[in-house]
C-alpha positions in Angstrom: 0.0 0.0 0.0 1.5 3.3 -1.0 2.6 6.2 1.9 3.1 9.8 1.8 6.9 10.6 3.0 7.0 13.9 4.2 10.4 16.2 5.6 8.9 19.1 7.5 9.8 22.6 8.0 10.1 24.3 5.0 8.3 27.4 3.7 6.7 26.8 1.0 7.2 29.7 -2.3 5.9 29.9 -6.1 2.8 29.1 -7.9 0.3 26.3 -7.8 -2.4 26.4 -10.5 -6.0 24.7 -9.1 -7.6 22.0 -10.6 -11.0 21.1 -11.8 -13.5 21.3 -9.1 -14.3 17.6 -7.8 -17.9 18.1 -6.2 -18.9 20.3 -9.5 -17.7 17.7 -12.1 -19.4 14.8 -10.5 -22.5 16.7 -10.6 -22.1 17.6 -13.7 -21.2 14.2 -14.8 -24.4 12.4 -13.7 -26.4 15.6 -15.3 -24.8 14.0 -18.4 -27.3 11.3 -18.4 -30.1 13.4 -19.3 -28.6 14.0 -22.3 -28.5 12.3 -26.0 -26.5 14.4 -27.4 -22.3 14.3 -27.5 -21.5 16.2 -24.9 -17.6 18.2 -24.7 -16.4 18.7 -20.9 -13.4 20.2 -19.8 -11.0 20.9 -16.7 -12.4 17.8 -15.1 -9.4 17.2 -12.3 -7.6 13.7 -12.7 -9.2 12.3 -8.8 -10.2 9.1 -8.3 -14.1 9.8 -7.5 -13.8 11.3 -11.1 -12.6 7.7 -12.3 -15.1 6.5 -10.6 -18.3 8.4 -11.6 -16.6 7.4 -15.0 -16.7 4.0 -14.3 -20.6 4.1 -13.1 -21.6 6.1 -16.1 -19.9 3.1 -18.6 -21.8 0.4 -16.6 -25.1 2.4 -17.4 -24.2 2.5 -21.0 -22.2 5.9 -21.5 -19.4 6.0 -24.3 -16.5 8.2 -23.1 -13.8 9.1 -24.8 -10.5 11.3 -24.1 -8.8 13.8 -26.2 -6.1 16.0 -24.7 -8.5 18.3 -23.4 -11.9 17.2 -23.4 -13.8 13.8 -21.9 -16.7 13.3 -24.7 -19.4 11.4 -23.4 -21.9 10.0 -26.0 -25.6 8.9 -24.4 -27.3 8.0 -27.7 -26.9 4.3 -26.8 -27.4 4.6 -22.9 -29.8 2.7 -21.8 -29.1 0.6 -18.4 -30.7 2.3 -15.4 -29.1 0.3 -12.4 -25.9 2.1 -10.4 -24.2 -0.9 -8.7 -23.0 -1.0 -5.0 -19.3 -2.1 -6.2 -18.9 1.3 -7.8 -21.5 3.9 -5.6 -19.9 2.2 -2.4 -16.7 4.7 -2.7 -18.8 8.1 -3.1 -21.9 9.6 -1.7 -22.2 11.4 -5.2 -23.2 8.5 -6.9 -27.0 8.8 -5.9 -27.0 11.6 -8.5 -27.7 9.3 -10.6 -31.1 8.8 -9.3 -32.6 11.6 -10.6 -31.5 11.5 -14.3 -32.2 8.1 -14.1 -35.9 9.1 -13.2 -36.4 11.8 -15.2 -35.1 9.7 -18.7 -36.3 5.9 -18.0 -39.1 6.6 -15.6 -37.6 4.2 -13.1 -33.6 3.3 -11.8 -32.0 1.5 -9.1 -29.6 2.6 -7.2 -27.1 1.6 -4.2 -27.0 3.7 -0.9 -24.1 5.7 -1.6 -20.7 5.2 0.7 -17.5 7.8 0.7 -15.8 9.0 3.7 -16.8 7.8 7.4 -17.5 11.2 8.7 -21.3 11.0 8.9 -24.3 9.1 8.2 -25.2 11.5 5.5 -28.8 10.3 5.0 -30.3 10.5 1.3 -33.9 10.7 2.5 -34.0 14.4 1.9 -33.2 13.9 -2.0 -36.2 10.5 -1.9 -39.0 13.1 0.2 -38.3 15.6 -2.4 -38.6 13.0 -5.5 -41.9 11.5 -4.1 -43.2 15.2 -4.8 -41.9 15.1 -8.5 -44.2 11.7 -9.0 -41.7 9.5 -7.5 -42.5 6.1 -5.5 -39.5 4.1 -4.3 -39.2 1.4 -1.8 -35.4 0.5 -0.3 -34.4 -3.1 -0.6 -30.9 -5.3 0.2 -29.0 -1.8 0.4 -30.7 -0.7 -3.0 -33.2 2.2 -4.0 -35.8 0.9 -6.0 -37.7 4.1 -7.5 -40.2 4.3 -10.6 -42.4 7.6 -11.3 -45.6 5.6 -13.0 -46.9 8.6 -14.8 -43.1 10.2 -15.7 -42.2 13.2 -13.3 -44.6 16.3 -12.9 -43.5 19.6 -12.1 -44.2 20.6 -8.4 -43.2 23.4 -5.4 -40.6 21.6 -3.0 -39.2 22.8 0.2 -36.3 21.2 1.2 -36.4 20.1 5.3 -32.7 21.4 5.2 -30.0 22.7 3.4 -28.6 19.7 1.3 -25.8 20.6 -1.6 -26.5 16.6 -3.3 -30.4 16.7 -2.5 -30.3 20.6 -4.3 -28.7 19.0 -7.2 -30.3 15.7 -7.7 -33.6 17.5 -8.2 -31.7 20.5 -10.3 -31.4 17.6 -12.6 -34.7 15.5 -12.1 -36.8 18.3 -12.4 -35.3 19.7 -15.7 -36.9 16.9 -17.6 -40.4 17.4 -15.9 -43.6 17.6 -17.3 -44.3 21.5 -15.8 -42.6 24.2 -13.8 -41.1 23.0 -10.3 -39.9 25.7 -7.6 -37.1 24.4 -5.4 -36.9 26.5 -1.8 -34.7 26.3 1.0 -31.7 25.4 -1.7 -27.9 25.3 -1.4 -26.4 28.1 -3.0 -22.7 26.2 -2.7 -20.9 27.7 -6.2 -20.9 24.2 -7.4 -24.9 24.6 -8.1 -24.5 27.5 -9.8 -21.9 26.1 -12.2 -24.2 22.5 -12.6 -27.2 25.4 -13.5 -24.8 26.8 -16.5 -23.9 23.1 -17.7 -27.7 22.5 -17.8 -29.2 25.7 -19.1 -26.3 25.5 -21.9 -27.2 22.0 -22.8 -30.6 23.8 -23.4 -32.7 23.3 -19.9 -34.7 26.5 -18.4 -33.7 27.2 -14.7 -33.1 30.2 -12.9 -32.6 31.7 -9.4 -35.8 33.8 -8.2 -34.3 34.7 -4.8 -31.4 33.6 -3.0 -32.6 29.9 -2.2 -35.7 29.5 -4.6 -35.0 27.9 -7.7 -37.5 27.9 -10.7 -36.9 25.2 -13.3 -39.6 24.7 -16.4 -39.2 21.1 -17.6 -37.8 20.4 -20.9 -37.8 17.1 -23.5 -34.9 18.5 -25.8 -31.5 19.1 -25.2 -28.2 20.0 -27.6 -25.0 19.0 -28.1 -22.7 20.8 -25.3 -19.1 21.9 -24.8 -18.9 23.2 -21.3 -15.5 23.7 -18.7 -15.8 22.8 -15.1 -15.1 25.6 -12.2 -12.0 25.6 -10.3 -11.8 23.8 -7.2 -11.9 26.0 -4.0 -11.6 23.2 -1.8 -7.8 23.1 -3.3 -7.8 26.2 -3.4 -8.8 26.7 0.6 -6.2 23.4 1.3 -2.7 25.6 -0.3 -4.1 28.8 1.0 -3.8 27.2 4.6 -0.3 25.4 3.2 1.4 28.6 2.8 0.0 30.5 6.1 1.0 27.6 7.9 4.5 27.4 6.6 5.0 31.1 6.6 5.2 30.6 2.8 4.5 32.8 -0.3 2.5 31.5 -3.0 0.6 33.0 -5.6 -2.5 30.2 -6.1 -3.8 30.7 -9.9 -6.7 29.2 -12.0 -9.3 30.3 -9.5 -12.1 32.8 -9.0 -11.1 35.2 -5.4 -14.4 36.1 -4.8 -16.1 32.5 -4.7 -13.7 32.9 -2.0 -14.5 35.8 0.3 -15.2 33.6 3.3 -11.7 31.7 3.2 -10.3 34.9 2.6 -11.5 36.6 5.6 -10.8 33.9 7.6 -6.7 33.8 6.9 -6.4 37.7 6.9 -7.8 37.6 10.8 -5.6 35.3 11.6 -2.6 36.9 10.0 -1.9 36.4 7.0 -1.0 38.4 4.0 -3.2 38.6 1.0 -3.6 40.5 -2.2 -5.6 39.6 -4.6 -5.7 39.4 -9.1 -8.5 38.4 -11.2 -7.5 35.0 -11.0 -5.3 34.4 -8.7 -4.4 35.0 -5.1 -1.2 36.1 -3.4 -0.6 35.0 0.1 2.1 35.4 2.4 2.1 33.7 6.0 2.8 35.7 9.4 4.8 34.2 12.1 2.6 35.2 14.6 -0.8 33.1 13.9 -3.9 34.8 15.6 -6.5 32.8 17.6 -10.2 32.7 16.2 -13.6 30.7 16.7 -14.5 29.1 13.7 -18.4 27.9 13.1 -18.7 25.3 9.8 -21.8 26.3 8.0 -23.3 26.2 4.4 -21.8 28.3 1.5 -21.7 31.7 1.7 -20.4 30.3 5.8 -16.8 28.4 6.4 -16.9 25.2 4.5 -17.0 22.4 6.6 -14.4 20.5 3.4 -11.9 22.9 5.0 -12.5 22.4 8.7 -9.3 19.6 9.5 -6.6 22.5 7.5 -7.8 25.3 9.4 -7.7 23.0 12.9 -3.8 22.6 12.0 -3.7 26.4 11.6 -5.2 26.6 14.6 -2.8 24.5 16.5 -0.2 27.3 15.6 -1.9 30.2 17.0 -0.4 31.8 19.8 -4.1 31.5 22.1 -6.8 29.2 22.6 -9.1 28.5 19.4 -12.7 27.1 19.3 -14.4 25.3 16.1 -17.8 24.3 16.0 -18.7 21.6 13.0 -22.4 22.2 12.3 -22.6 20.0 9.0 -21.0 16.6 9.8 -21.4 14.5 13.0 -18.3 12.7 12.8 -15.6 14.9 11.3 -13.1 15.4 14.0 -11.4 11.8 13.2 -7.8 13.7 12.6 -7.7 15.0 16.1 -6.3 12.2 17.3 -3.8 11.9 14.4 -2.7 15.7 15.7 -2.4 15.4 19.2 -0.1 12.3 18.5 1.9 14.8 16.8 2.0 17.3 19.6 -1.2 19.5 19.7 -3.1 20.0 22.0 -6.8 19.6 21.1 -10.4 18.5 22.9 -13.4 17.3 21.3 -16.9 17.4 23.3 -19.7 16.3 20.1 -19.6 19.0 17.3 -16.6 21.3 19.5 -13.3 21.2 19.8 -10.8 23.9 21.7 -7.4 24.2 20.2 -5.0 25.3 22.8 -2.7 26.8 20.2 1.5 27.3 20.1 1.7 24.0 19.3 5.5 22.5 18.1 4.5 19.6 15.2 6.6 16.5 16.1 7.2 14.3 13.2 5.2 11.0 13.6 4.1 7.9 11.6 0.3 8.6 10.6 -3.1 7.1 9.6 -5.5 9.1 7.3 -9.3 8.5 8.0 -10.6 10.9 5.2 -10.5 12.1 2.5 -10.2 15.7 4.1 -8.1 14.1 6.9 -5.2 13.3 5.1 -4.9 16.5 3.9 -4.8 18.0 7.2 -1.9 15.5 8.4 0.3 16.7 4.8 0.1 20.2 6.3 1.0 19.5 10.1 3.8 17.2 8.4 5.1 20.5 6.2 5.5 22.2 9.5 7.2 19.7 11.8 11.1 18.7 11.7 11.7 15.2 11.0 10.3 12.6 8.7 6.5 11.8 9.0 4.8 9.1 7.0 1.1 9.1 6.5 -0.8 5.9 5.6 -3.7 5.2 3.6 -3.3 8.1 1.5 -6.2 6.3 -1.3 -8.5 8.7 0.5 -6.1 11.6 -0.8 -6.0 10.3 -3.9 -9.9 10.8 -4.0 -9.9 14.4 -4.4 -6.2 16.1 -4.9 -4.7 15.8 -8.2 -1.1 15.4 -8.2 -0.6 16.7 -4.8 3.0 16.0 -4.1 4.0 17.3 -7.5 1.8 20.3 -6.7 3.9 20.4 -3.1 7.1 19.7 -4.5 7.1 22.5 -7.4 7.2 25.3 -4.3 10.1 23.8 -1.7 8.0 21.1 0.1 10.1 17.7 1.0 7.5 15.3 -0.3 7.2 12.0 -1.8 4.9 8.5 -2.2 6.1 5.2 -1.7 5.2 1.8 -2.1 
């Protein structure tokens, strides 16, 4: 099994272009389906839940082909309507399938989606919001079993709470149904918006009427698309917080600064230096690290994908620190991982107080998630000695060519079998 060797305590300096956004192209890869038309995408990010979604869309009947640029996916043949366990077990975004699936055959079955363990992540806020698009479904042996007997009809949902993959799955359903349907209480996460412009380019009719109320009039017809995926401000967030940790100075291109005012915000408070470009940001890291209470919350709030990097930021500030994860009940898994390393932290449910002035010790690691192992790279960059983190196929879900990425500005970094 391959390991992440890691020699700590060098600031890190130069340029890291971002990647494809993960969460938007896997969206954006099951909206796919709907089509029957070739469709062009590019800037998808070279992650294993990409290969994976991939994968899933071949076993329903996809083509896809690569070109130097471009994944062309041709549906014109697609017409299998069952998403396996084997290849949804590794992802929770493989239940956006369901709602193509619905919206072209009528019915689809579907395995209960897996991905990291940080939270039982419950999909019956995407099946209550279905059933009011015309959708009956029953759950059998660890499968959804859904048909809509009379095709999907237009309807007003509310979602019960904010959900970025329930938000999307109906994006999708309800662009095929028979009406208009008004979505309320949405996720307004930037990887919606960009699913919206791959959809209303492909030809569908949806449109924001006020900050979380979506209006979408069915369409039957769709055209041939050639469409490039959003950055990925997840990465983006992750080497932001690599360079304030390591009192670096990197300019991190490819992106768009004001999907990310929050993140921002957050690393000027606690000290760090930023200026920013039209598409890129320049950040320099302080030696003194300032304490700060951090709440996890829905987008426009502090993304809870960001939560373990900020926690090892944290550990450097010069007081005590407080975070409060509000959208997953089991993400504090890399705590442990941490204090073995020589911080300092407590958990008590969805809290944990960082002590701060904390002295990274090099140490042999375990990652836990995918999110997780990204933290452990970035206490690693700061601590003398050699640290090796295992299990780093969780990493490998969602960073493209991360210690190439590292490597390029000064870090010690390298994977072994």
């Amino acid at each position: 099994m391959q390991k992440l060797e890691i020699f700590g305590a060098n600031k890190l300096k130069g340029k890291i272009k971002i990647s494809g956004s993960k969460n938007a192209s896997l969206a954006i890869l099951a909206a796919t389906l709907l089509s029957n038309k070739k469709i062009f995408l590019k800037n998808l990010p070279k992650v294993r839940d990409i290969e994976t979604m991939i994968s899933l869309l071949k076993s329903l009947g996809s083509k896809v082909n690569f070109t130097h640029k471009s994944l062309i996916i041709d549906n014109s043949d697609q017409n299998k309507k069952i998403a396996s366990y084997n290849l949804v077990k590794t992802m929770r975004a493989g239940i956006l399938v369901l709602g193509p699936l619905l919206a072209k055959f009528g019915s689809a079955k579907v395995s209960l989606p897996g991905g990291c363990a940080i939270g039982t992540r419950p999909i019956d806020i995407h099946l209550n919001a279905l059933t009011k698009l015309g959708v009956k479904y029953k759950i059998f042996q660890g499968y959804v079993l859904a048909t809509a007997p009379k095709g999907l009809k237009g309807s007003k949902i509310r979602f019960s709470t904010i959900s970025v993959g329930a938000t999307e799955n109906l994006i999708i359903a309800a662009s095929f149904a028979k009406g208009v349907t008004v979505l309320s209480n949405c996720a307004i996460e930037p990887e919606i918006n960009d699913l919206i412009n791959f959809l209303n380019q492909m030809g569908c009719n949806i449109q924001w009427i006020s900050k979380r109320t979506i209006k979408i009039k069915g369409v039957s017809m769709v055209k041939e698309t050639n469409y490039s995926v959003m950055f990925d401000r997840i990465e983006a967030g992750t080497y932001l917080i690599a360079a304030a940790i390591t009192q670096g100075n990197l300019k991190i291109q490819n992106v768009v600064p004001n999907i990310l005012k929050t993140e921002i915000s957050t690393l000027k408070k606690i000290g760090a230096k930023i200026k920013v470009k039209k598409q890129e940001i320049h950040i320099i890291g302080s030696k003194k690290i300032k304490n700060l209470n951090i709440r996890t919350a829905p987008y426009p709030g502090f993304p809870t994908d960001l939560q373990a990097q900020i926690m090892v930021l944290l550990c450097k500030a010069n007081k005590k620190s407080f975070i409060e994860e509000n959208i997953f009940e089991n993400r504090f898994m890399h705590v442990g991982e941490l204090n073995r390393m020589g911080a300092k932290i407590l958990t008590n449910g969805n809290k944990a107080i960082i002590e701060g002035n904390t002295k990274f010790m090099a140490a042999e690691l375990m990652a836990t998630d995918l999110r997780a192992s990204v933290s452990l790279i970035l206490a690693a960059l700061t601590a003398r000695g050699k640290s090796v983190i295992n299990r780093i196929y969780h990493l490998d879900r969602g960073y493209e060519n991360i210690e190439k990425k590292l490597k390029n500005v000064g870090a010690k970094i390298r994977r072994v079998n």
